[in-house]
C-alpha positions in Angstrom: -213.2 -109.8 67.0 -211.0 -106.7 68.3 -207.3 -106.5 66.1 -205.0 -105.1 69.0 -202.7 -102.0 67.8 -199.3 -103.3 68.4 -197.5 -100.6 67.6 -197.7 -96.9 68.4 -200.2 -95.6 65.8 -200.1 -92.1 64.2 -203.0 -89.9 63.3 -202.9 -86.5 61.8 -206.1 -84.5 63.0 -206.7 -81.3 60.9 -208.8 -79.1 63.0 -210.5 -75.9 60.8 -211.6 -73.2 63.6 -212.7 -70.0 63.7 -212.5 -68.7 66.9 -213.9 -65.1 66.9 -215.2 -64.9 70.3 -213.8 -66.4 73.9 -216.9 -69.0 73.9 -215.5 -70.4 70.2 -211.8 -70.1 71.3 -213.7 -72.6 74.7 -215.1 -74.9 72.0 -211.9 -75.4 70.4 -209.7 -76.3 73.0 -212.9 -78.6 74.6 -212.7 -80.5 71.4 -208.7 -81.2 71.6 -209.3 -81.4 75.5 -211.4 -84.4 74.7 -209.3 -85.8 71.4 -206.3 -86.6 74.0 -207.6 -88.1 76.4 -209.4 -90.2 74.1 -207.2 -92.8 73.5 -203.9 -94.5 75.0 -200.7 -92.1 73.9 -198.7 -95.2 73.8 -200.8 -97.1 71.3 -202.0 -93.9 69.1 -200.4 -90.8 68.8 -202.3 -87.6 68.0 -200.4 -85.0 65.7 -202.7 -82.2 66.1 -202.9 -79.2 63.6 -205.6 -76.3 63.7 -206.2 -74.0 61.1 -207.6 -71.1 62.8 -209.7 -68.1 60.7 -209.2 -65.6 63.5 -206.3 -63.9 62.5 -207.2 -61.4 66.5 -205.6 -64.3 68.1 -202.1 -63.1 67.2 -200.6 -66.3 66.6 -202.1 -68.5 69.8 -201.2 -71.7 70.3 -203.7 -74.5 70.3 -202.5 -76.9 73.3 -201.3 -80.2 72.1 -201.4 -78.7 68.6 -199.7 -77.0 65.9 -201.6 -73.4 65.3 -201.3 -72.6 61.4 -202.7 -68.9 60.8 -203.2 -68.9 56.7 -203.0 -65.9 54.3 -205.6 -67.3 51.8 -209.8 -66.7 52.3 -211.8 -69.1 53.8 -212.6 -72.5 51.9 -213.5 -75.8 53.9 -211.5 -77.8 51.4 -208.4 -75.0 50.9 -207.9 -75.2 54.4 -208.3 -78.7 55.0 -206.0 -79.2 51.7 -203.2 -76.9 53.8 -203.6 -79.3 56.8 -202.9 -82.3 54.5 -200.1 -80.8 53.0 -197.9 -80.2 56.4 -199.2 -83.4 57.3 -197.6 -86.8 56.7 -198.7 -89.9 59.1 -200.7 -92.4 57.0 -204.1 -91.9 58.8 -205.9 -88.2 58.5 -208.8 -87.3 60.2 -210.7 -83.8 59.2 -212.5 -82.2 61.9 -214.5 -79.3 62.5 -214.2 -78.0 66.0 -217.3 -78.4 67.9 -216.8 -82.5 69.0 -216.3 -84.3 72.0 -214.4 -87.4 71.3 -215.1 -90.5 73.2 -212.8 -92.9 74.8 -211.8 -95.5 71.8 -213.2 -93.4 69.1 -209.9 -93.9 66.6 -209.0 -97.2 67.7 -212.3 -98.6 66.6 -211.7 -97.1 63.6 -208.8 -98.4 62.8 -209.8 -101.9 63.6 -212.4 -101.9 61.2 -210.2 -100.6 58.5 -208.2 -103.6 59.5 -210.7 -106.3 59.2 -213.2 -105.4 56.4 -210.9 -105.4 52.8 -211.4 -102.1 51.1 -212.4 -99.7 53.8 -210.4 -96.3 53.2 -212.6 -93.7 54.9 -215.0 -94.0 57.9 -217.0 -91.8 59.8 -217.6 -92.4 64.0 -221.1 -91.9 64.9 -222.5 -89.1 66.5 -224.5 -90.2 69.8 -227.1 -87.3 69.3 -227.9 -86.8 65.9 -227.6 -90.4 64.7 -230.0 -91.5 67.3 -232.5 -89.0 65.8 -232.5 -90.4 62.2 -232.7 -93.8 64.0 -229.0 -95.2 63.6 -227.8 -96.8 67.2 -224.5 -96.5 68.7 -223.1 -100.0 68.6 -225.3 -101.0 66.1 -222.2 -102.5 63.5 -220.8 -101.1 60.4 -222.9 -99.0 57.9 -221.2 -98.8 54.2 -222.2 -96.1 52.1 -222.1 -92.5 50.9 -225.1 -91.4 51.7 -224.5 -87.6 53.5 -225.6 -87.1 56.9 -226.3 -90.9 56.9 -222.9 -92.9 56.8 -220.8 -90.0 55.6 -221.0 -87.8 58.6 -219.0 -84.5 57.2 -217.7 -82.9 60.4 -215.6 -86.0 60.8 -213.3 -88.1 58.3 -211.6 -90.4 59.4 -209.4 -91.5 56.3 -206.0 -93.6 54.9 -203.5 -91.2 53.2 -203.3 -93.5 50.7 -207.1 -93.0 49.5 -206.3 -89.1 49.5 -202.9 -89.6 47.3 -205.7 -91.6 44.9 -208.4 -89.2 45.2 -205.7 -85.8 44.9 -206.7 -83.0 46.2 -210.1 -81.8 47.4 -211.7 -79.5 44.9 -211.5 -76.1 47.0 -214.5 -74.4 44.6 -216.2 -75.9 48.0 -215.8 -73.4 50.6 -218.4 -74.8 52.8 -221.9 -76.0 51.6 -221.8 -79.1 49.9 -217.8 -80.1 50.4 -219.1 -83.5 51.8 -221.4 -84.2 48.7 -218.4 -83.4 46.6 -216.2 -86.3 49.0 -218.9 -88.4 49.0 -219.1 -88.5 45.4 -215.8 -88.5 44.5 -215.2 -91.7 47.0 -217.7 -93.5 45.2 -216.8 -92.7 41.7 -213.4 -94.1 42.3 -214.8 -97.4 43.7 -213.1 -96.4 47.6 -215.5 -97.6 50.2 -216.4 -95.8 53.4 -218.4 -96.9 56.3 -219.9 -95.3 59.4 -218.7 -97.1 62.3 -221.1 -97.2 65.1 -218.9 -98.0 68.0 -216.5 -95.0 67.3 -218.3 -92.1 68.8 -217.8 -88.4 68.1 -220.4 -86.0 69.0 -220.8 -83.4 67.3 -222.1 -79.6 68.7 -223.9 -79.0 65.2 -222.3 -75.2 63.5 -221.1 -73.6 66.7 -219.3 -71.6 64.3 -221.6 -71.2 61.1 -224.6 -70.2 63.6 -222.7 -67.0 64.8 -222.0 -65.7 61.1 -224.3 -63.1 59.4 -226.9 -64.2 56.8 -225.0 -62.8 54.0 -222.1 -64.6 54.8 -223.8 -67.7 55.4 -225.3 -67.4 51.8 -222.0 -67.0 50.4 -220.7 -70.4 51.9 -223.7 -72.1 50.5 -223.0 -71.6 47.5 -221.2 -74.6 46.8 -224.7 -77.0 46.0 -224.9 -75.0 42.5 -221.5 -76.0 42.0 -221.6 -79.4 42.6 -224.4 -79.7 40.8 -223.0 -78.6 37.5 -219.5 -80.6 38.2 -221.0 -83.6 38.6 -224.0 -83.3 36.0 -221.1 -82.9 33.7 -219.5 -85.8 34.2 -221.8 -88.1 34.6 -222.6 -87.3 30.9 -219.5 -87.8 29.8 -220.2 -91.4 31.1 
């Protein structure tokens, strides 16, 4: 059973981009190209803000968004954290910039969140890596935090509310290991997540990360050892 949207639904998508070359500035604007023609404007509205690393641009504007240039380094979760915070519509959706949305993608999403009791964050299945680690398109609802499984990391799709419950995301994380960190933290506070197989987003796999240099990919990796000891902490304190 599909639960029609009555009313005009609105969606905050926080876009992190870093767009130092004309082929990554191409890959950003493909991605909102795609986001907003993804879905009726009368029944969902998109409010559309990128935070974008390349401070060369000189202040360009995103179309259809809101183009935030910020003074702090580099962190996954700082910047996503900024987004939140200008943000205020009660669904958020965290994004990296290499995906092509498909027709429906949020509405299905929001749907689900409708139907099954519980369901605060959800990620849309990704048509080409899914189908590699065996996971169909159409294939129902998948609950769980397992990474790269039902918690796909370069798209949440999450209620504000969870994020007021969870607080802010822990921005020691400025790349590697940010999702292990949400992942955990969802399940620690008992708020479920599902990967929803007929809300497709593909996703272009590090168009960004695979144009850095080895030492600066090293440094954004570094965030495994510190989830590690975070986490291993508290667990012992159980």
């Amino acid at each position: 059973m599909i639960i029609s949207i009555e009313r005009q639904q609105q969606i905050d998508i926080i876009i992190l981009s870093y767009a130092h070359s004309v082929e990554l500035q191409q890959v950003t604007i493909a991605c909102i190209n795609s986001l907003m023609i993804s879905e009726d404007p009368l029944s969902i509205k998109f409010n559309v803000v990128v935070i974008e690393s390349e401070m060369a641009l000189d202040n360009y504007q995103y179309p259809f968004s809101r183009t935030i240039y910020p003074s702090q380094p580099f962190g996954f979760h700082r910047y996503m954290n900024l987004g939140v915070s200008l943000t205020n519509a009660p669904y958020v959706c965290l994004c990296n910039n290499d995906l092509l949305f498909h027709k429906g993608w949020a509405s299905e999403i929001l749907n689900y969140m409708y139907k099954i009791s519980g369901l605060v964050s959800a990620s849309p299945i990704c048509s080409i890596y899914h189908a590699e680690i065996g996971i169909s398109t159409f294939s129902g609802v998948r609950i769980g935090y397992n990474v790269g499984v039902e918690i796909a990391g370069w798209c949440l799709f999450i209620k504000r509310e969870a994020l007021d419950t969870m607080g802010e995301l822990d921005e020691n994380f400025a790349f590697n290991a940010a999702d292990l960190d949400y992942s955990t933290t969802l399940e620690a506070l008992g708020l479920k997540h599902g990967l929803i197989t007929s809300s497709i987003v593909d996703h272009l796999r590090s168009k960004t990360l695979n144009t850095q240099s080895d030492e600066k990919q090293d440094e954004l990796n570094l965030g495994k050892k510190y989830y590690d000891q975070k986490w291993n902490y508290r667990l012992c304190l159980r």
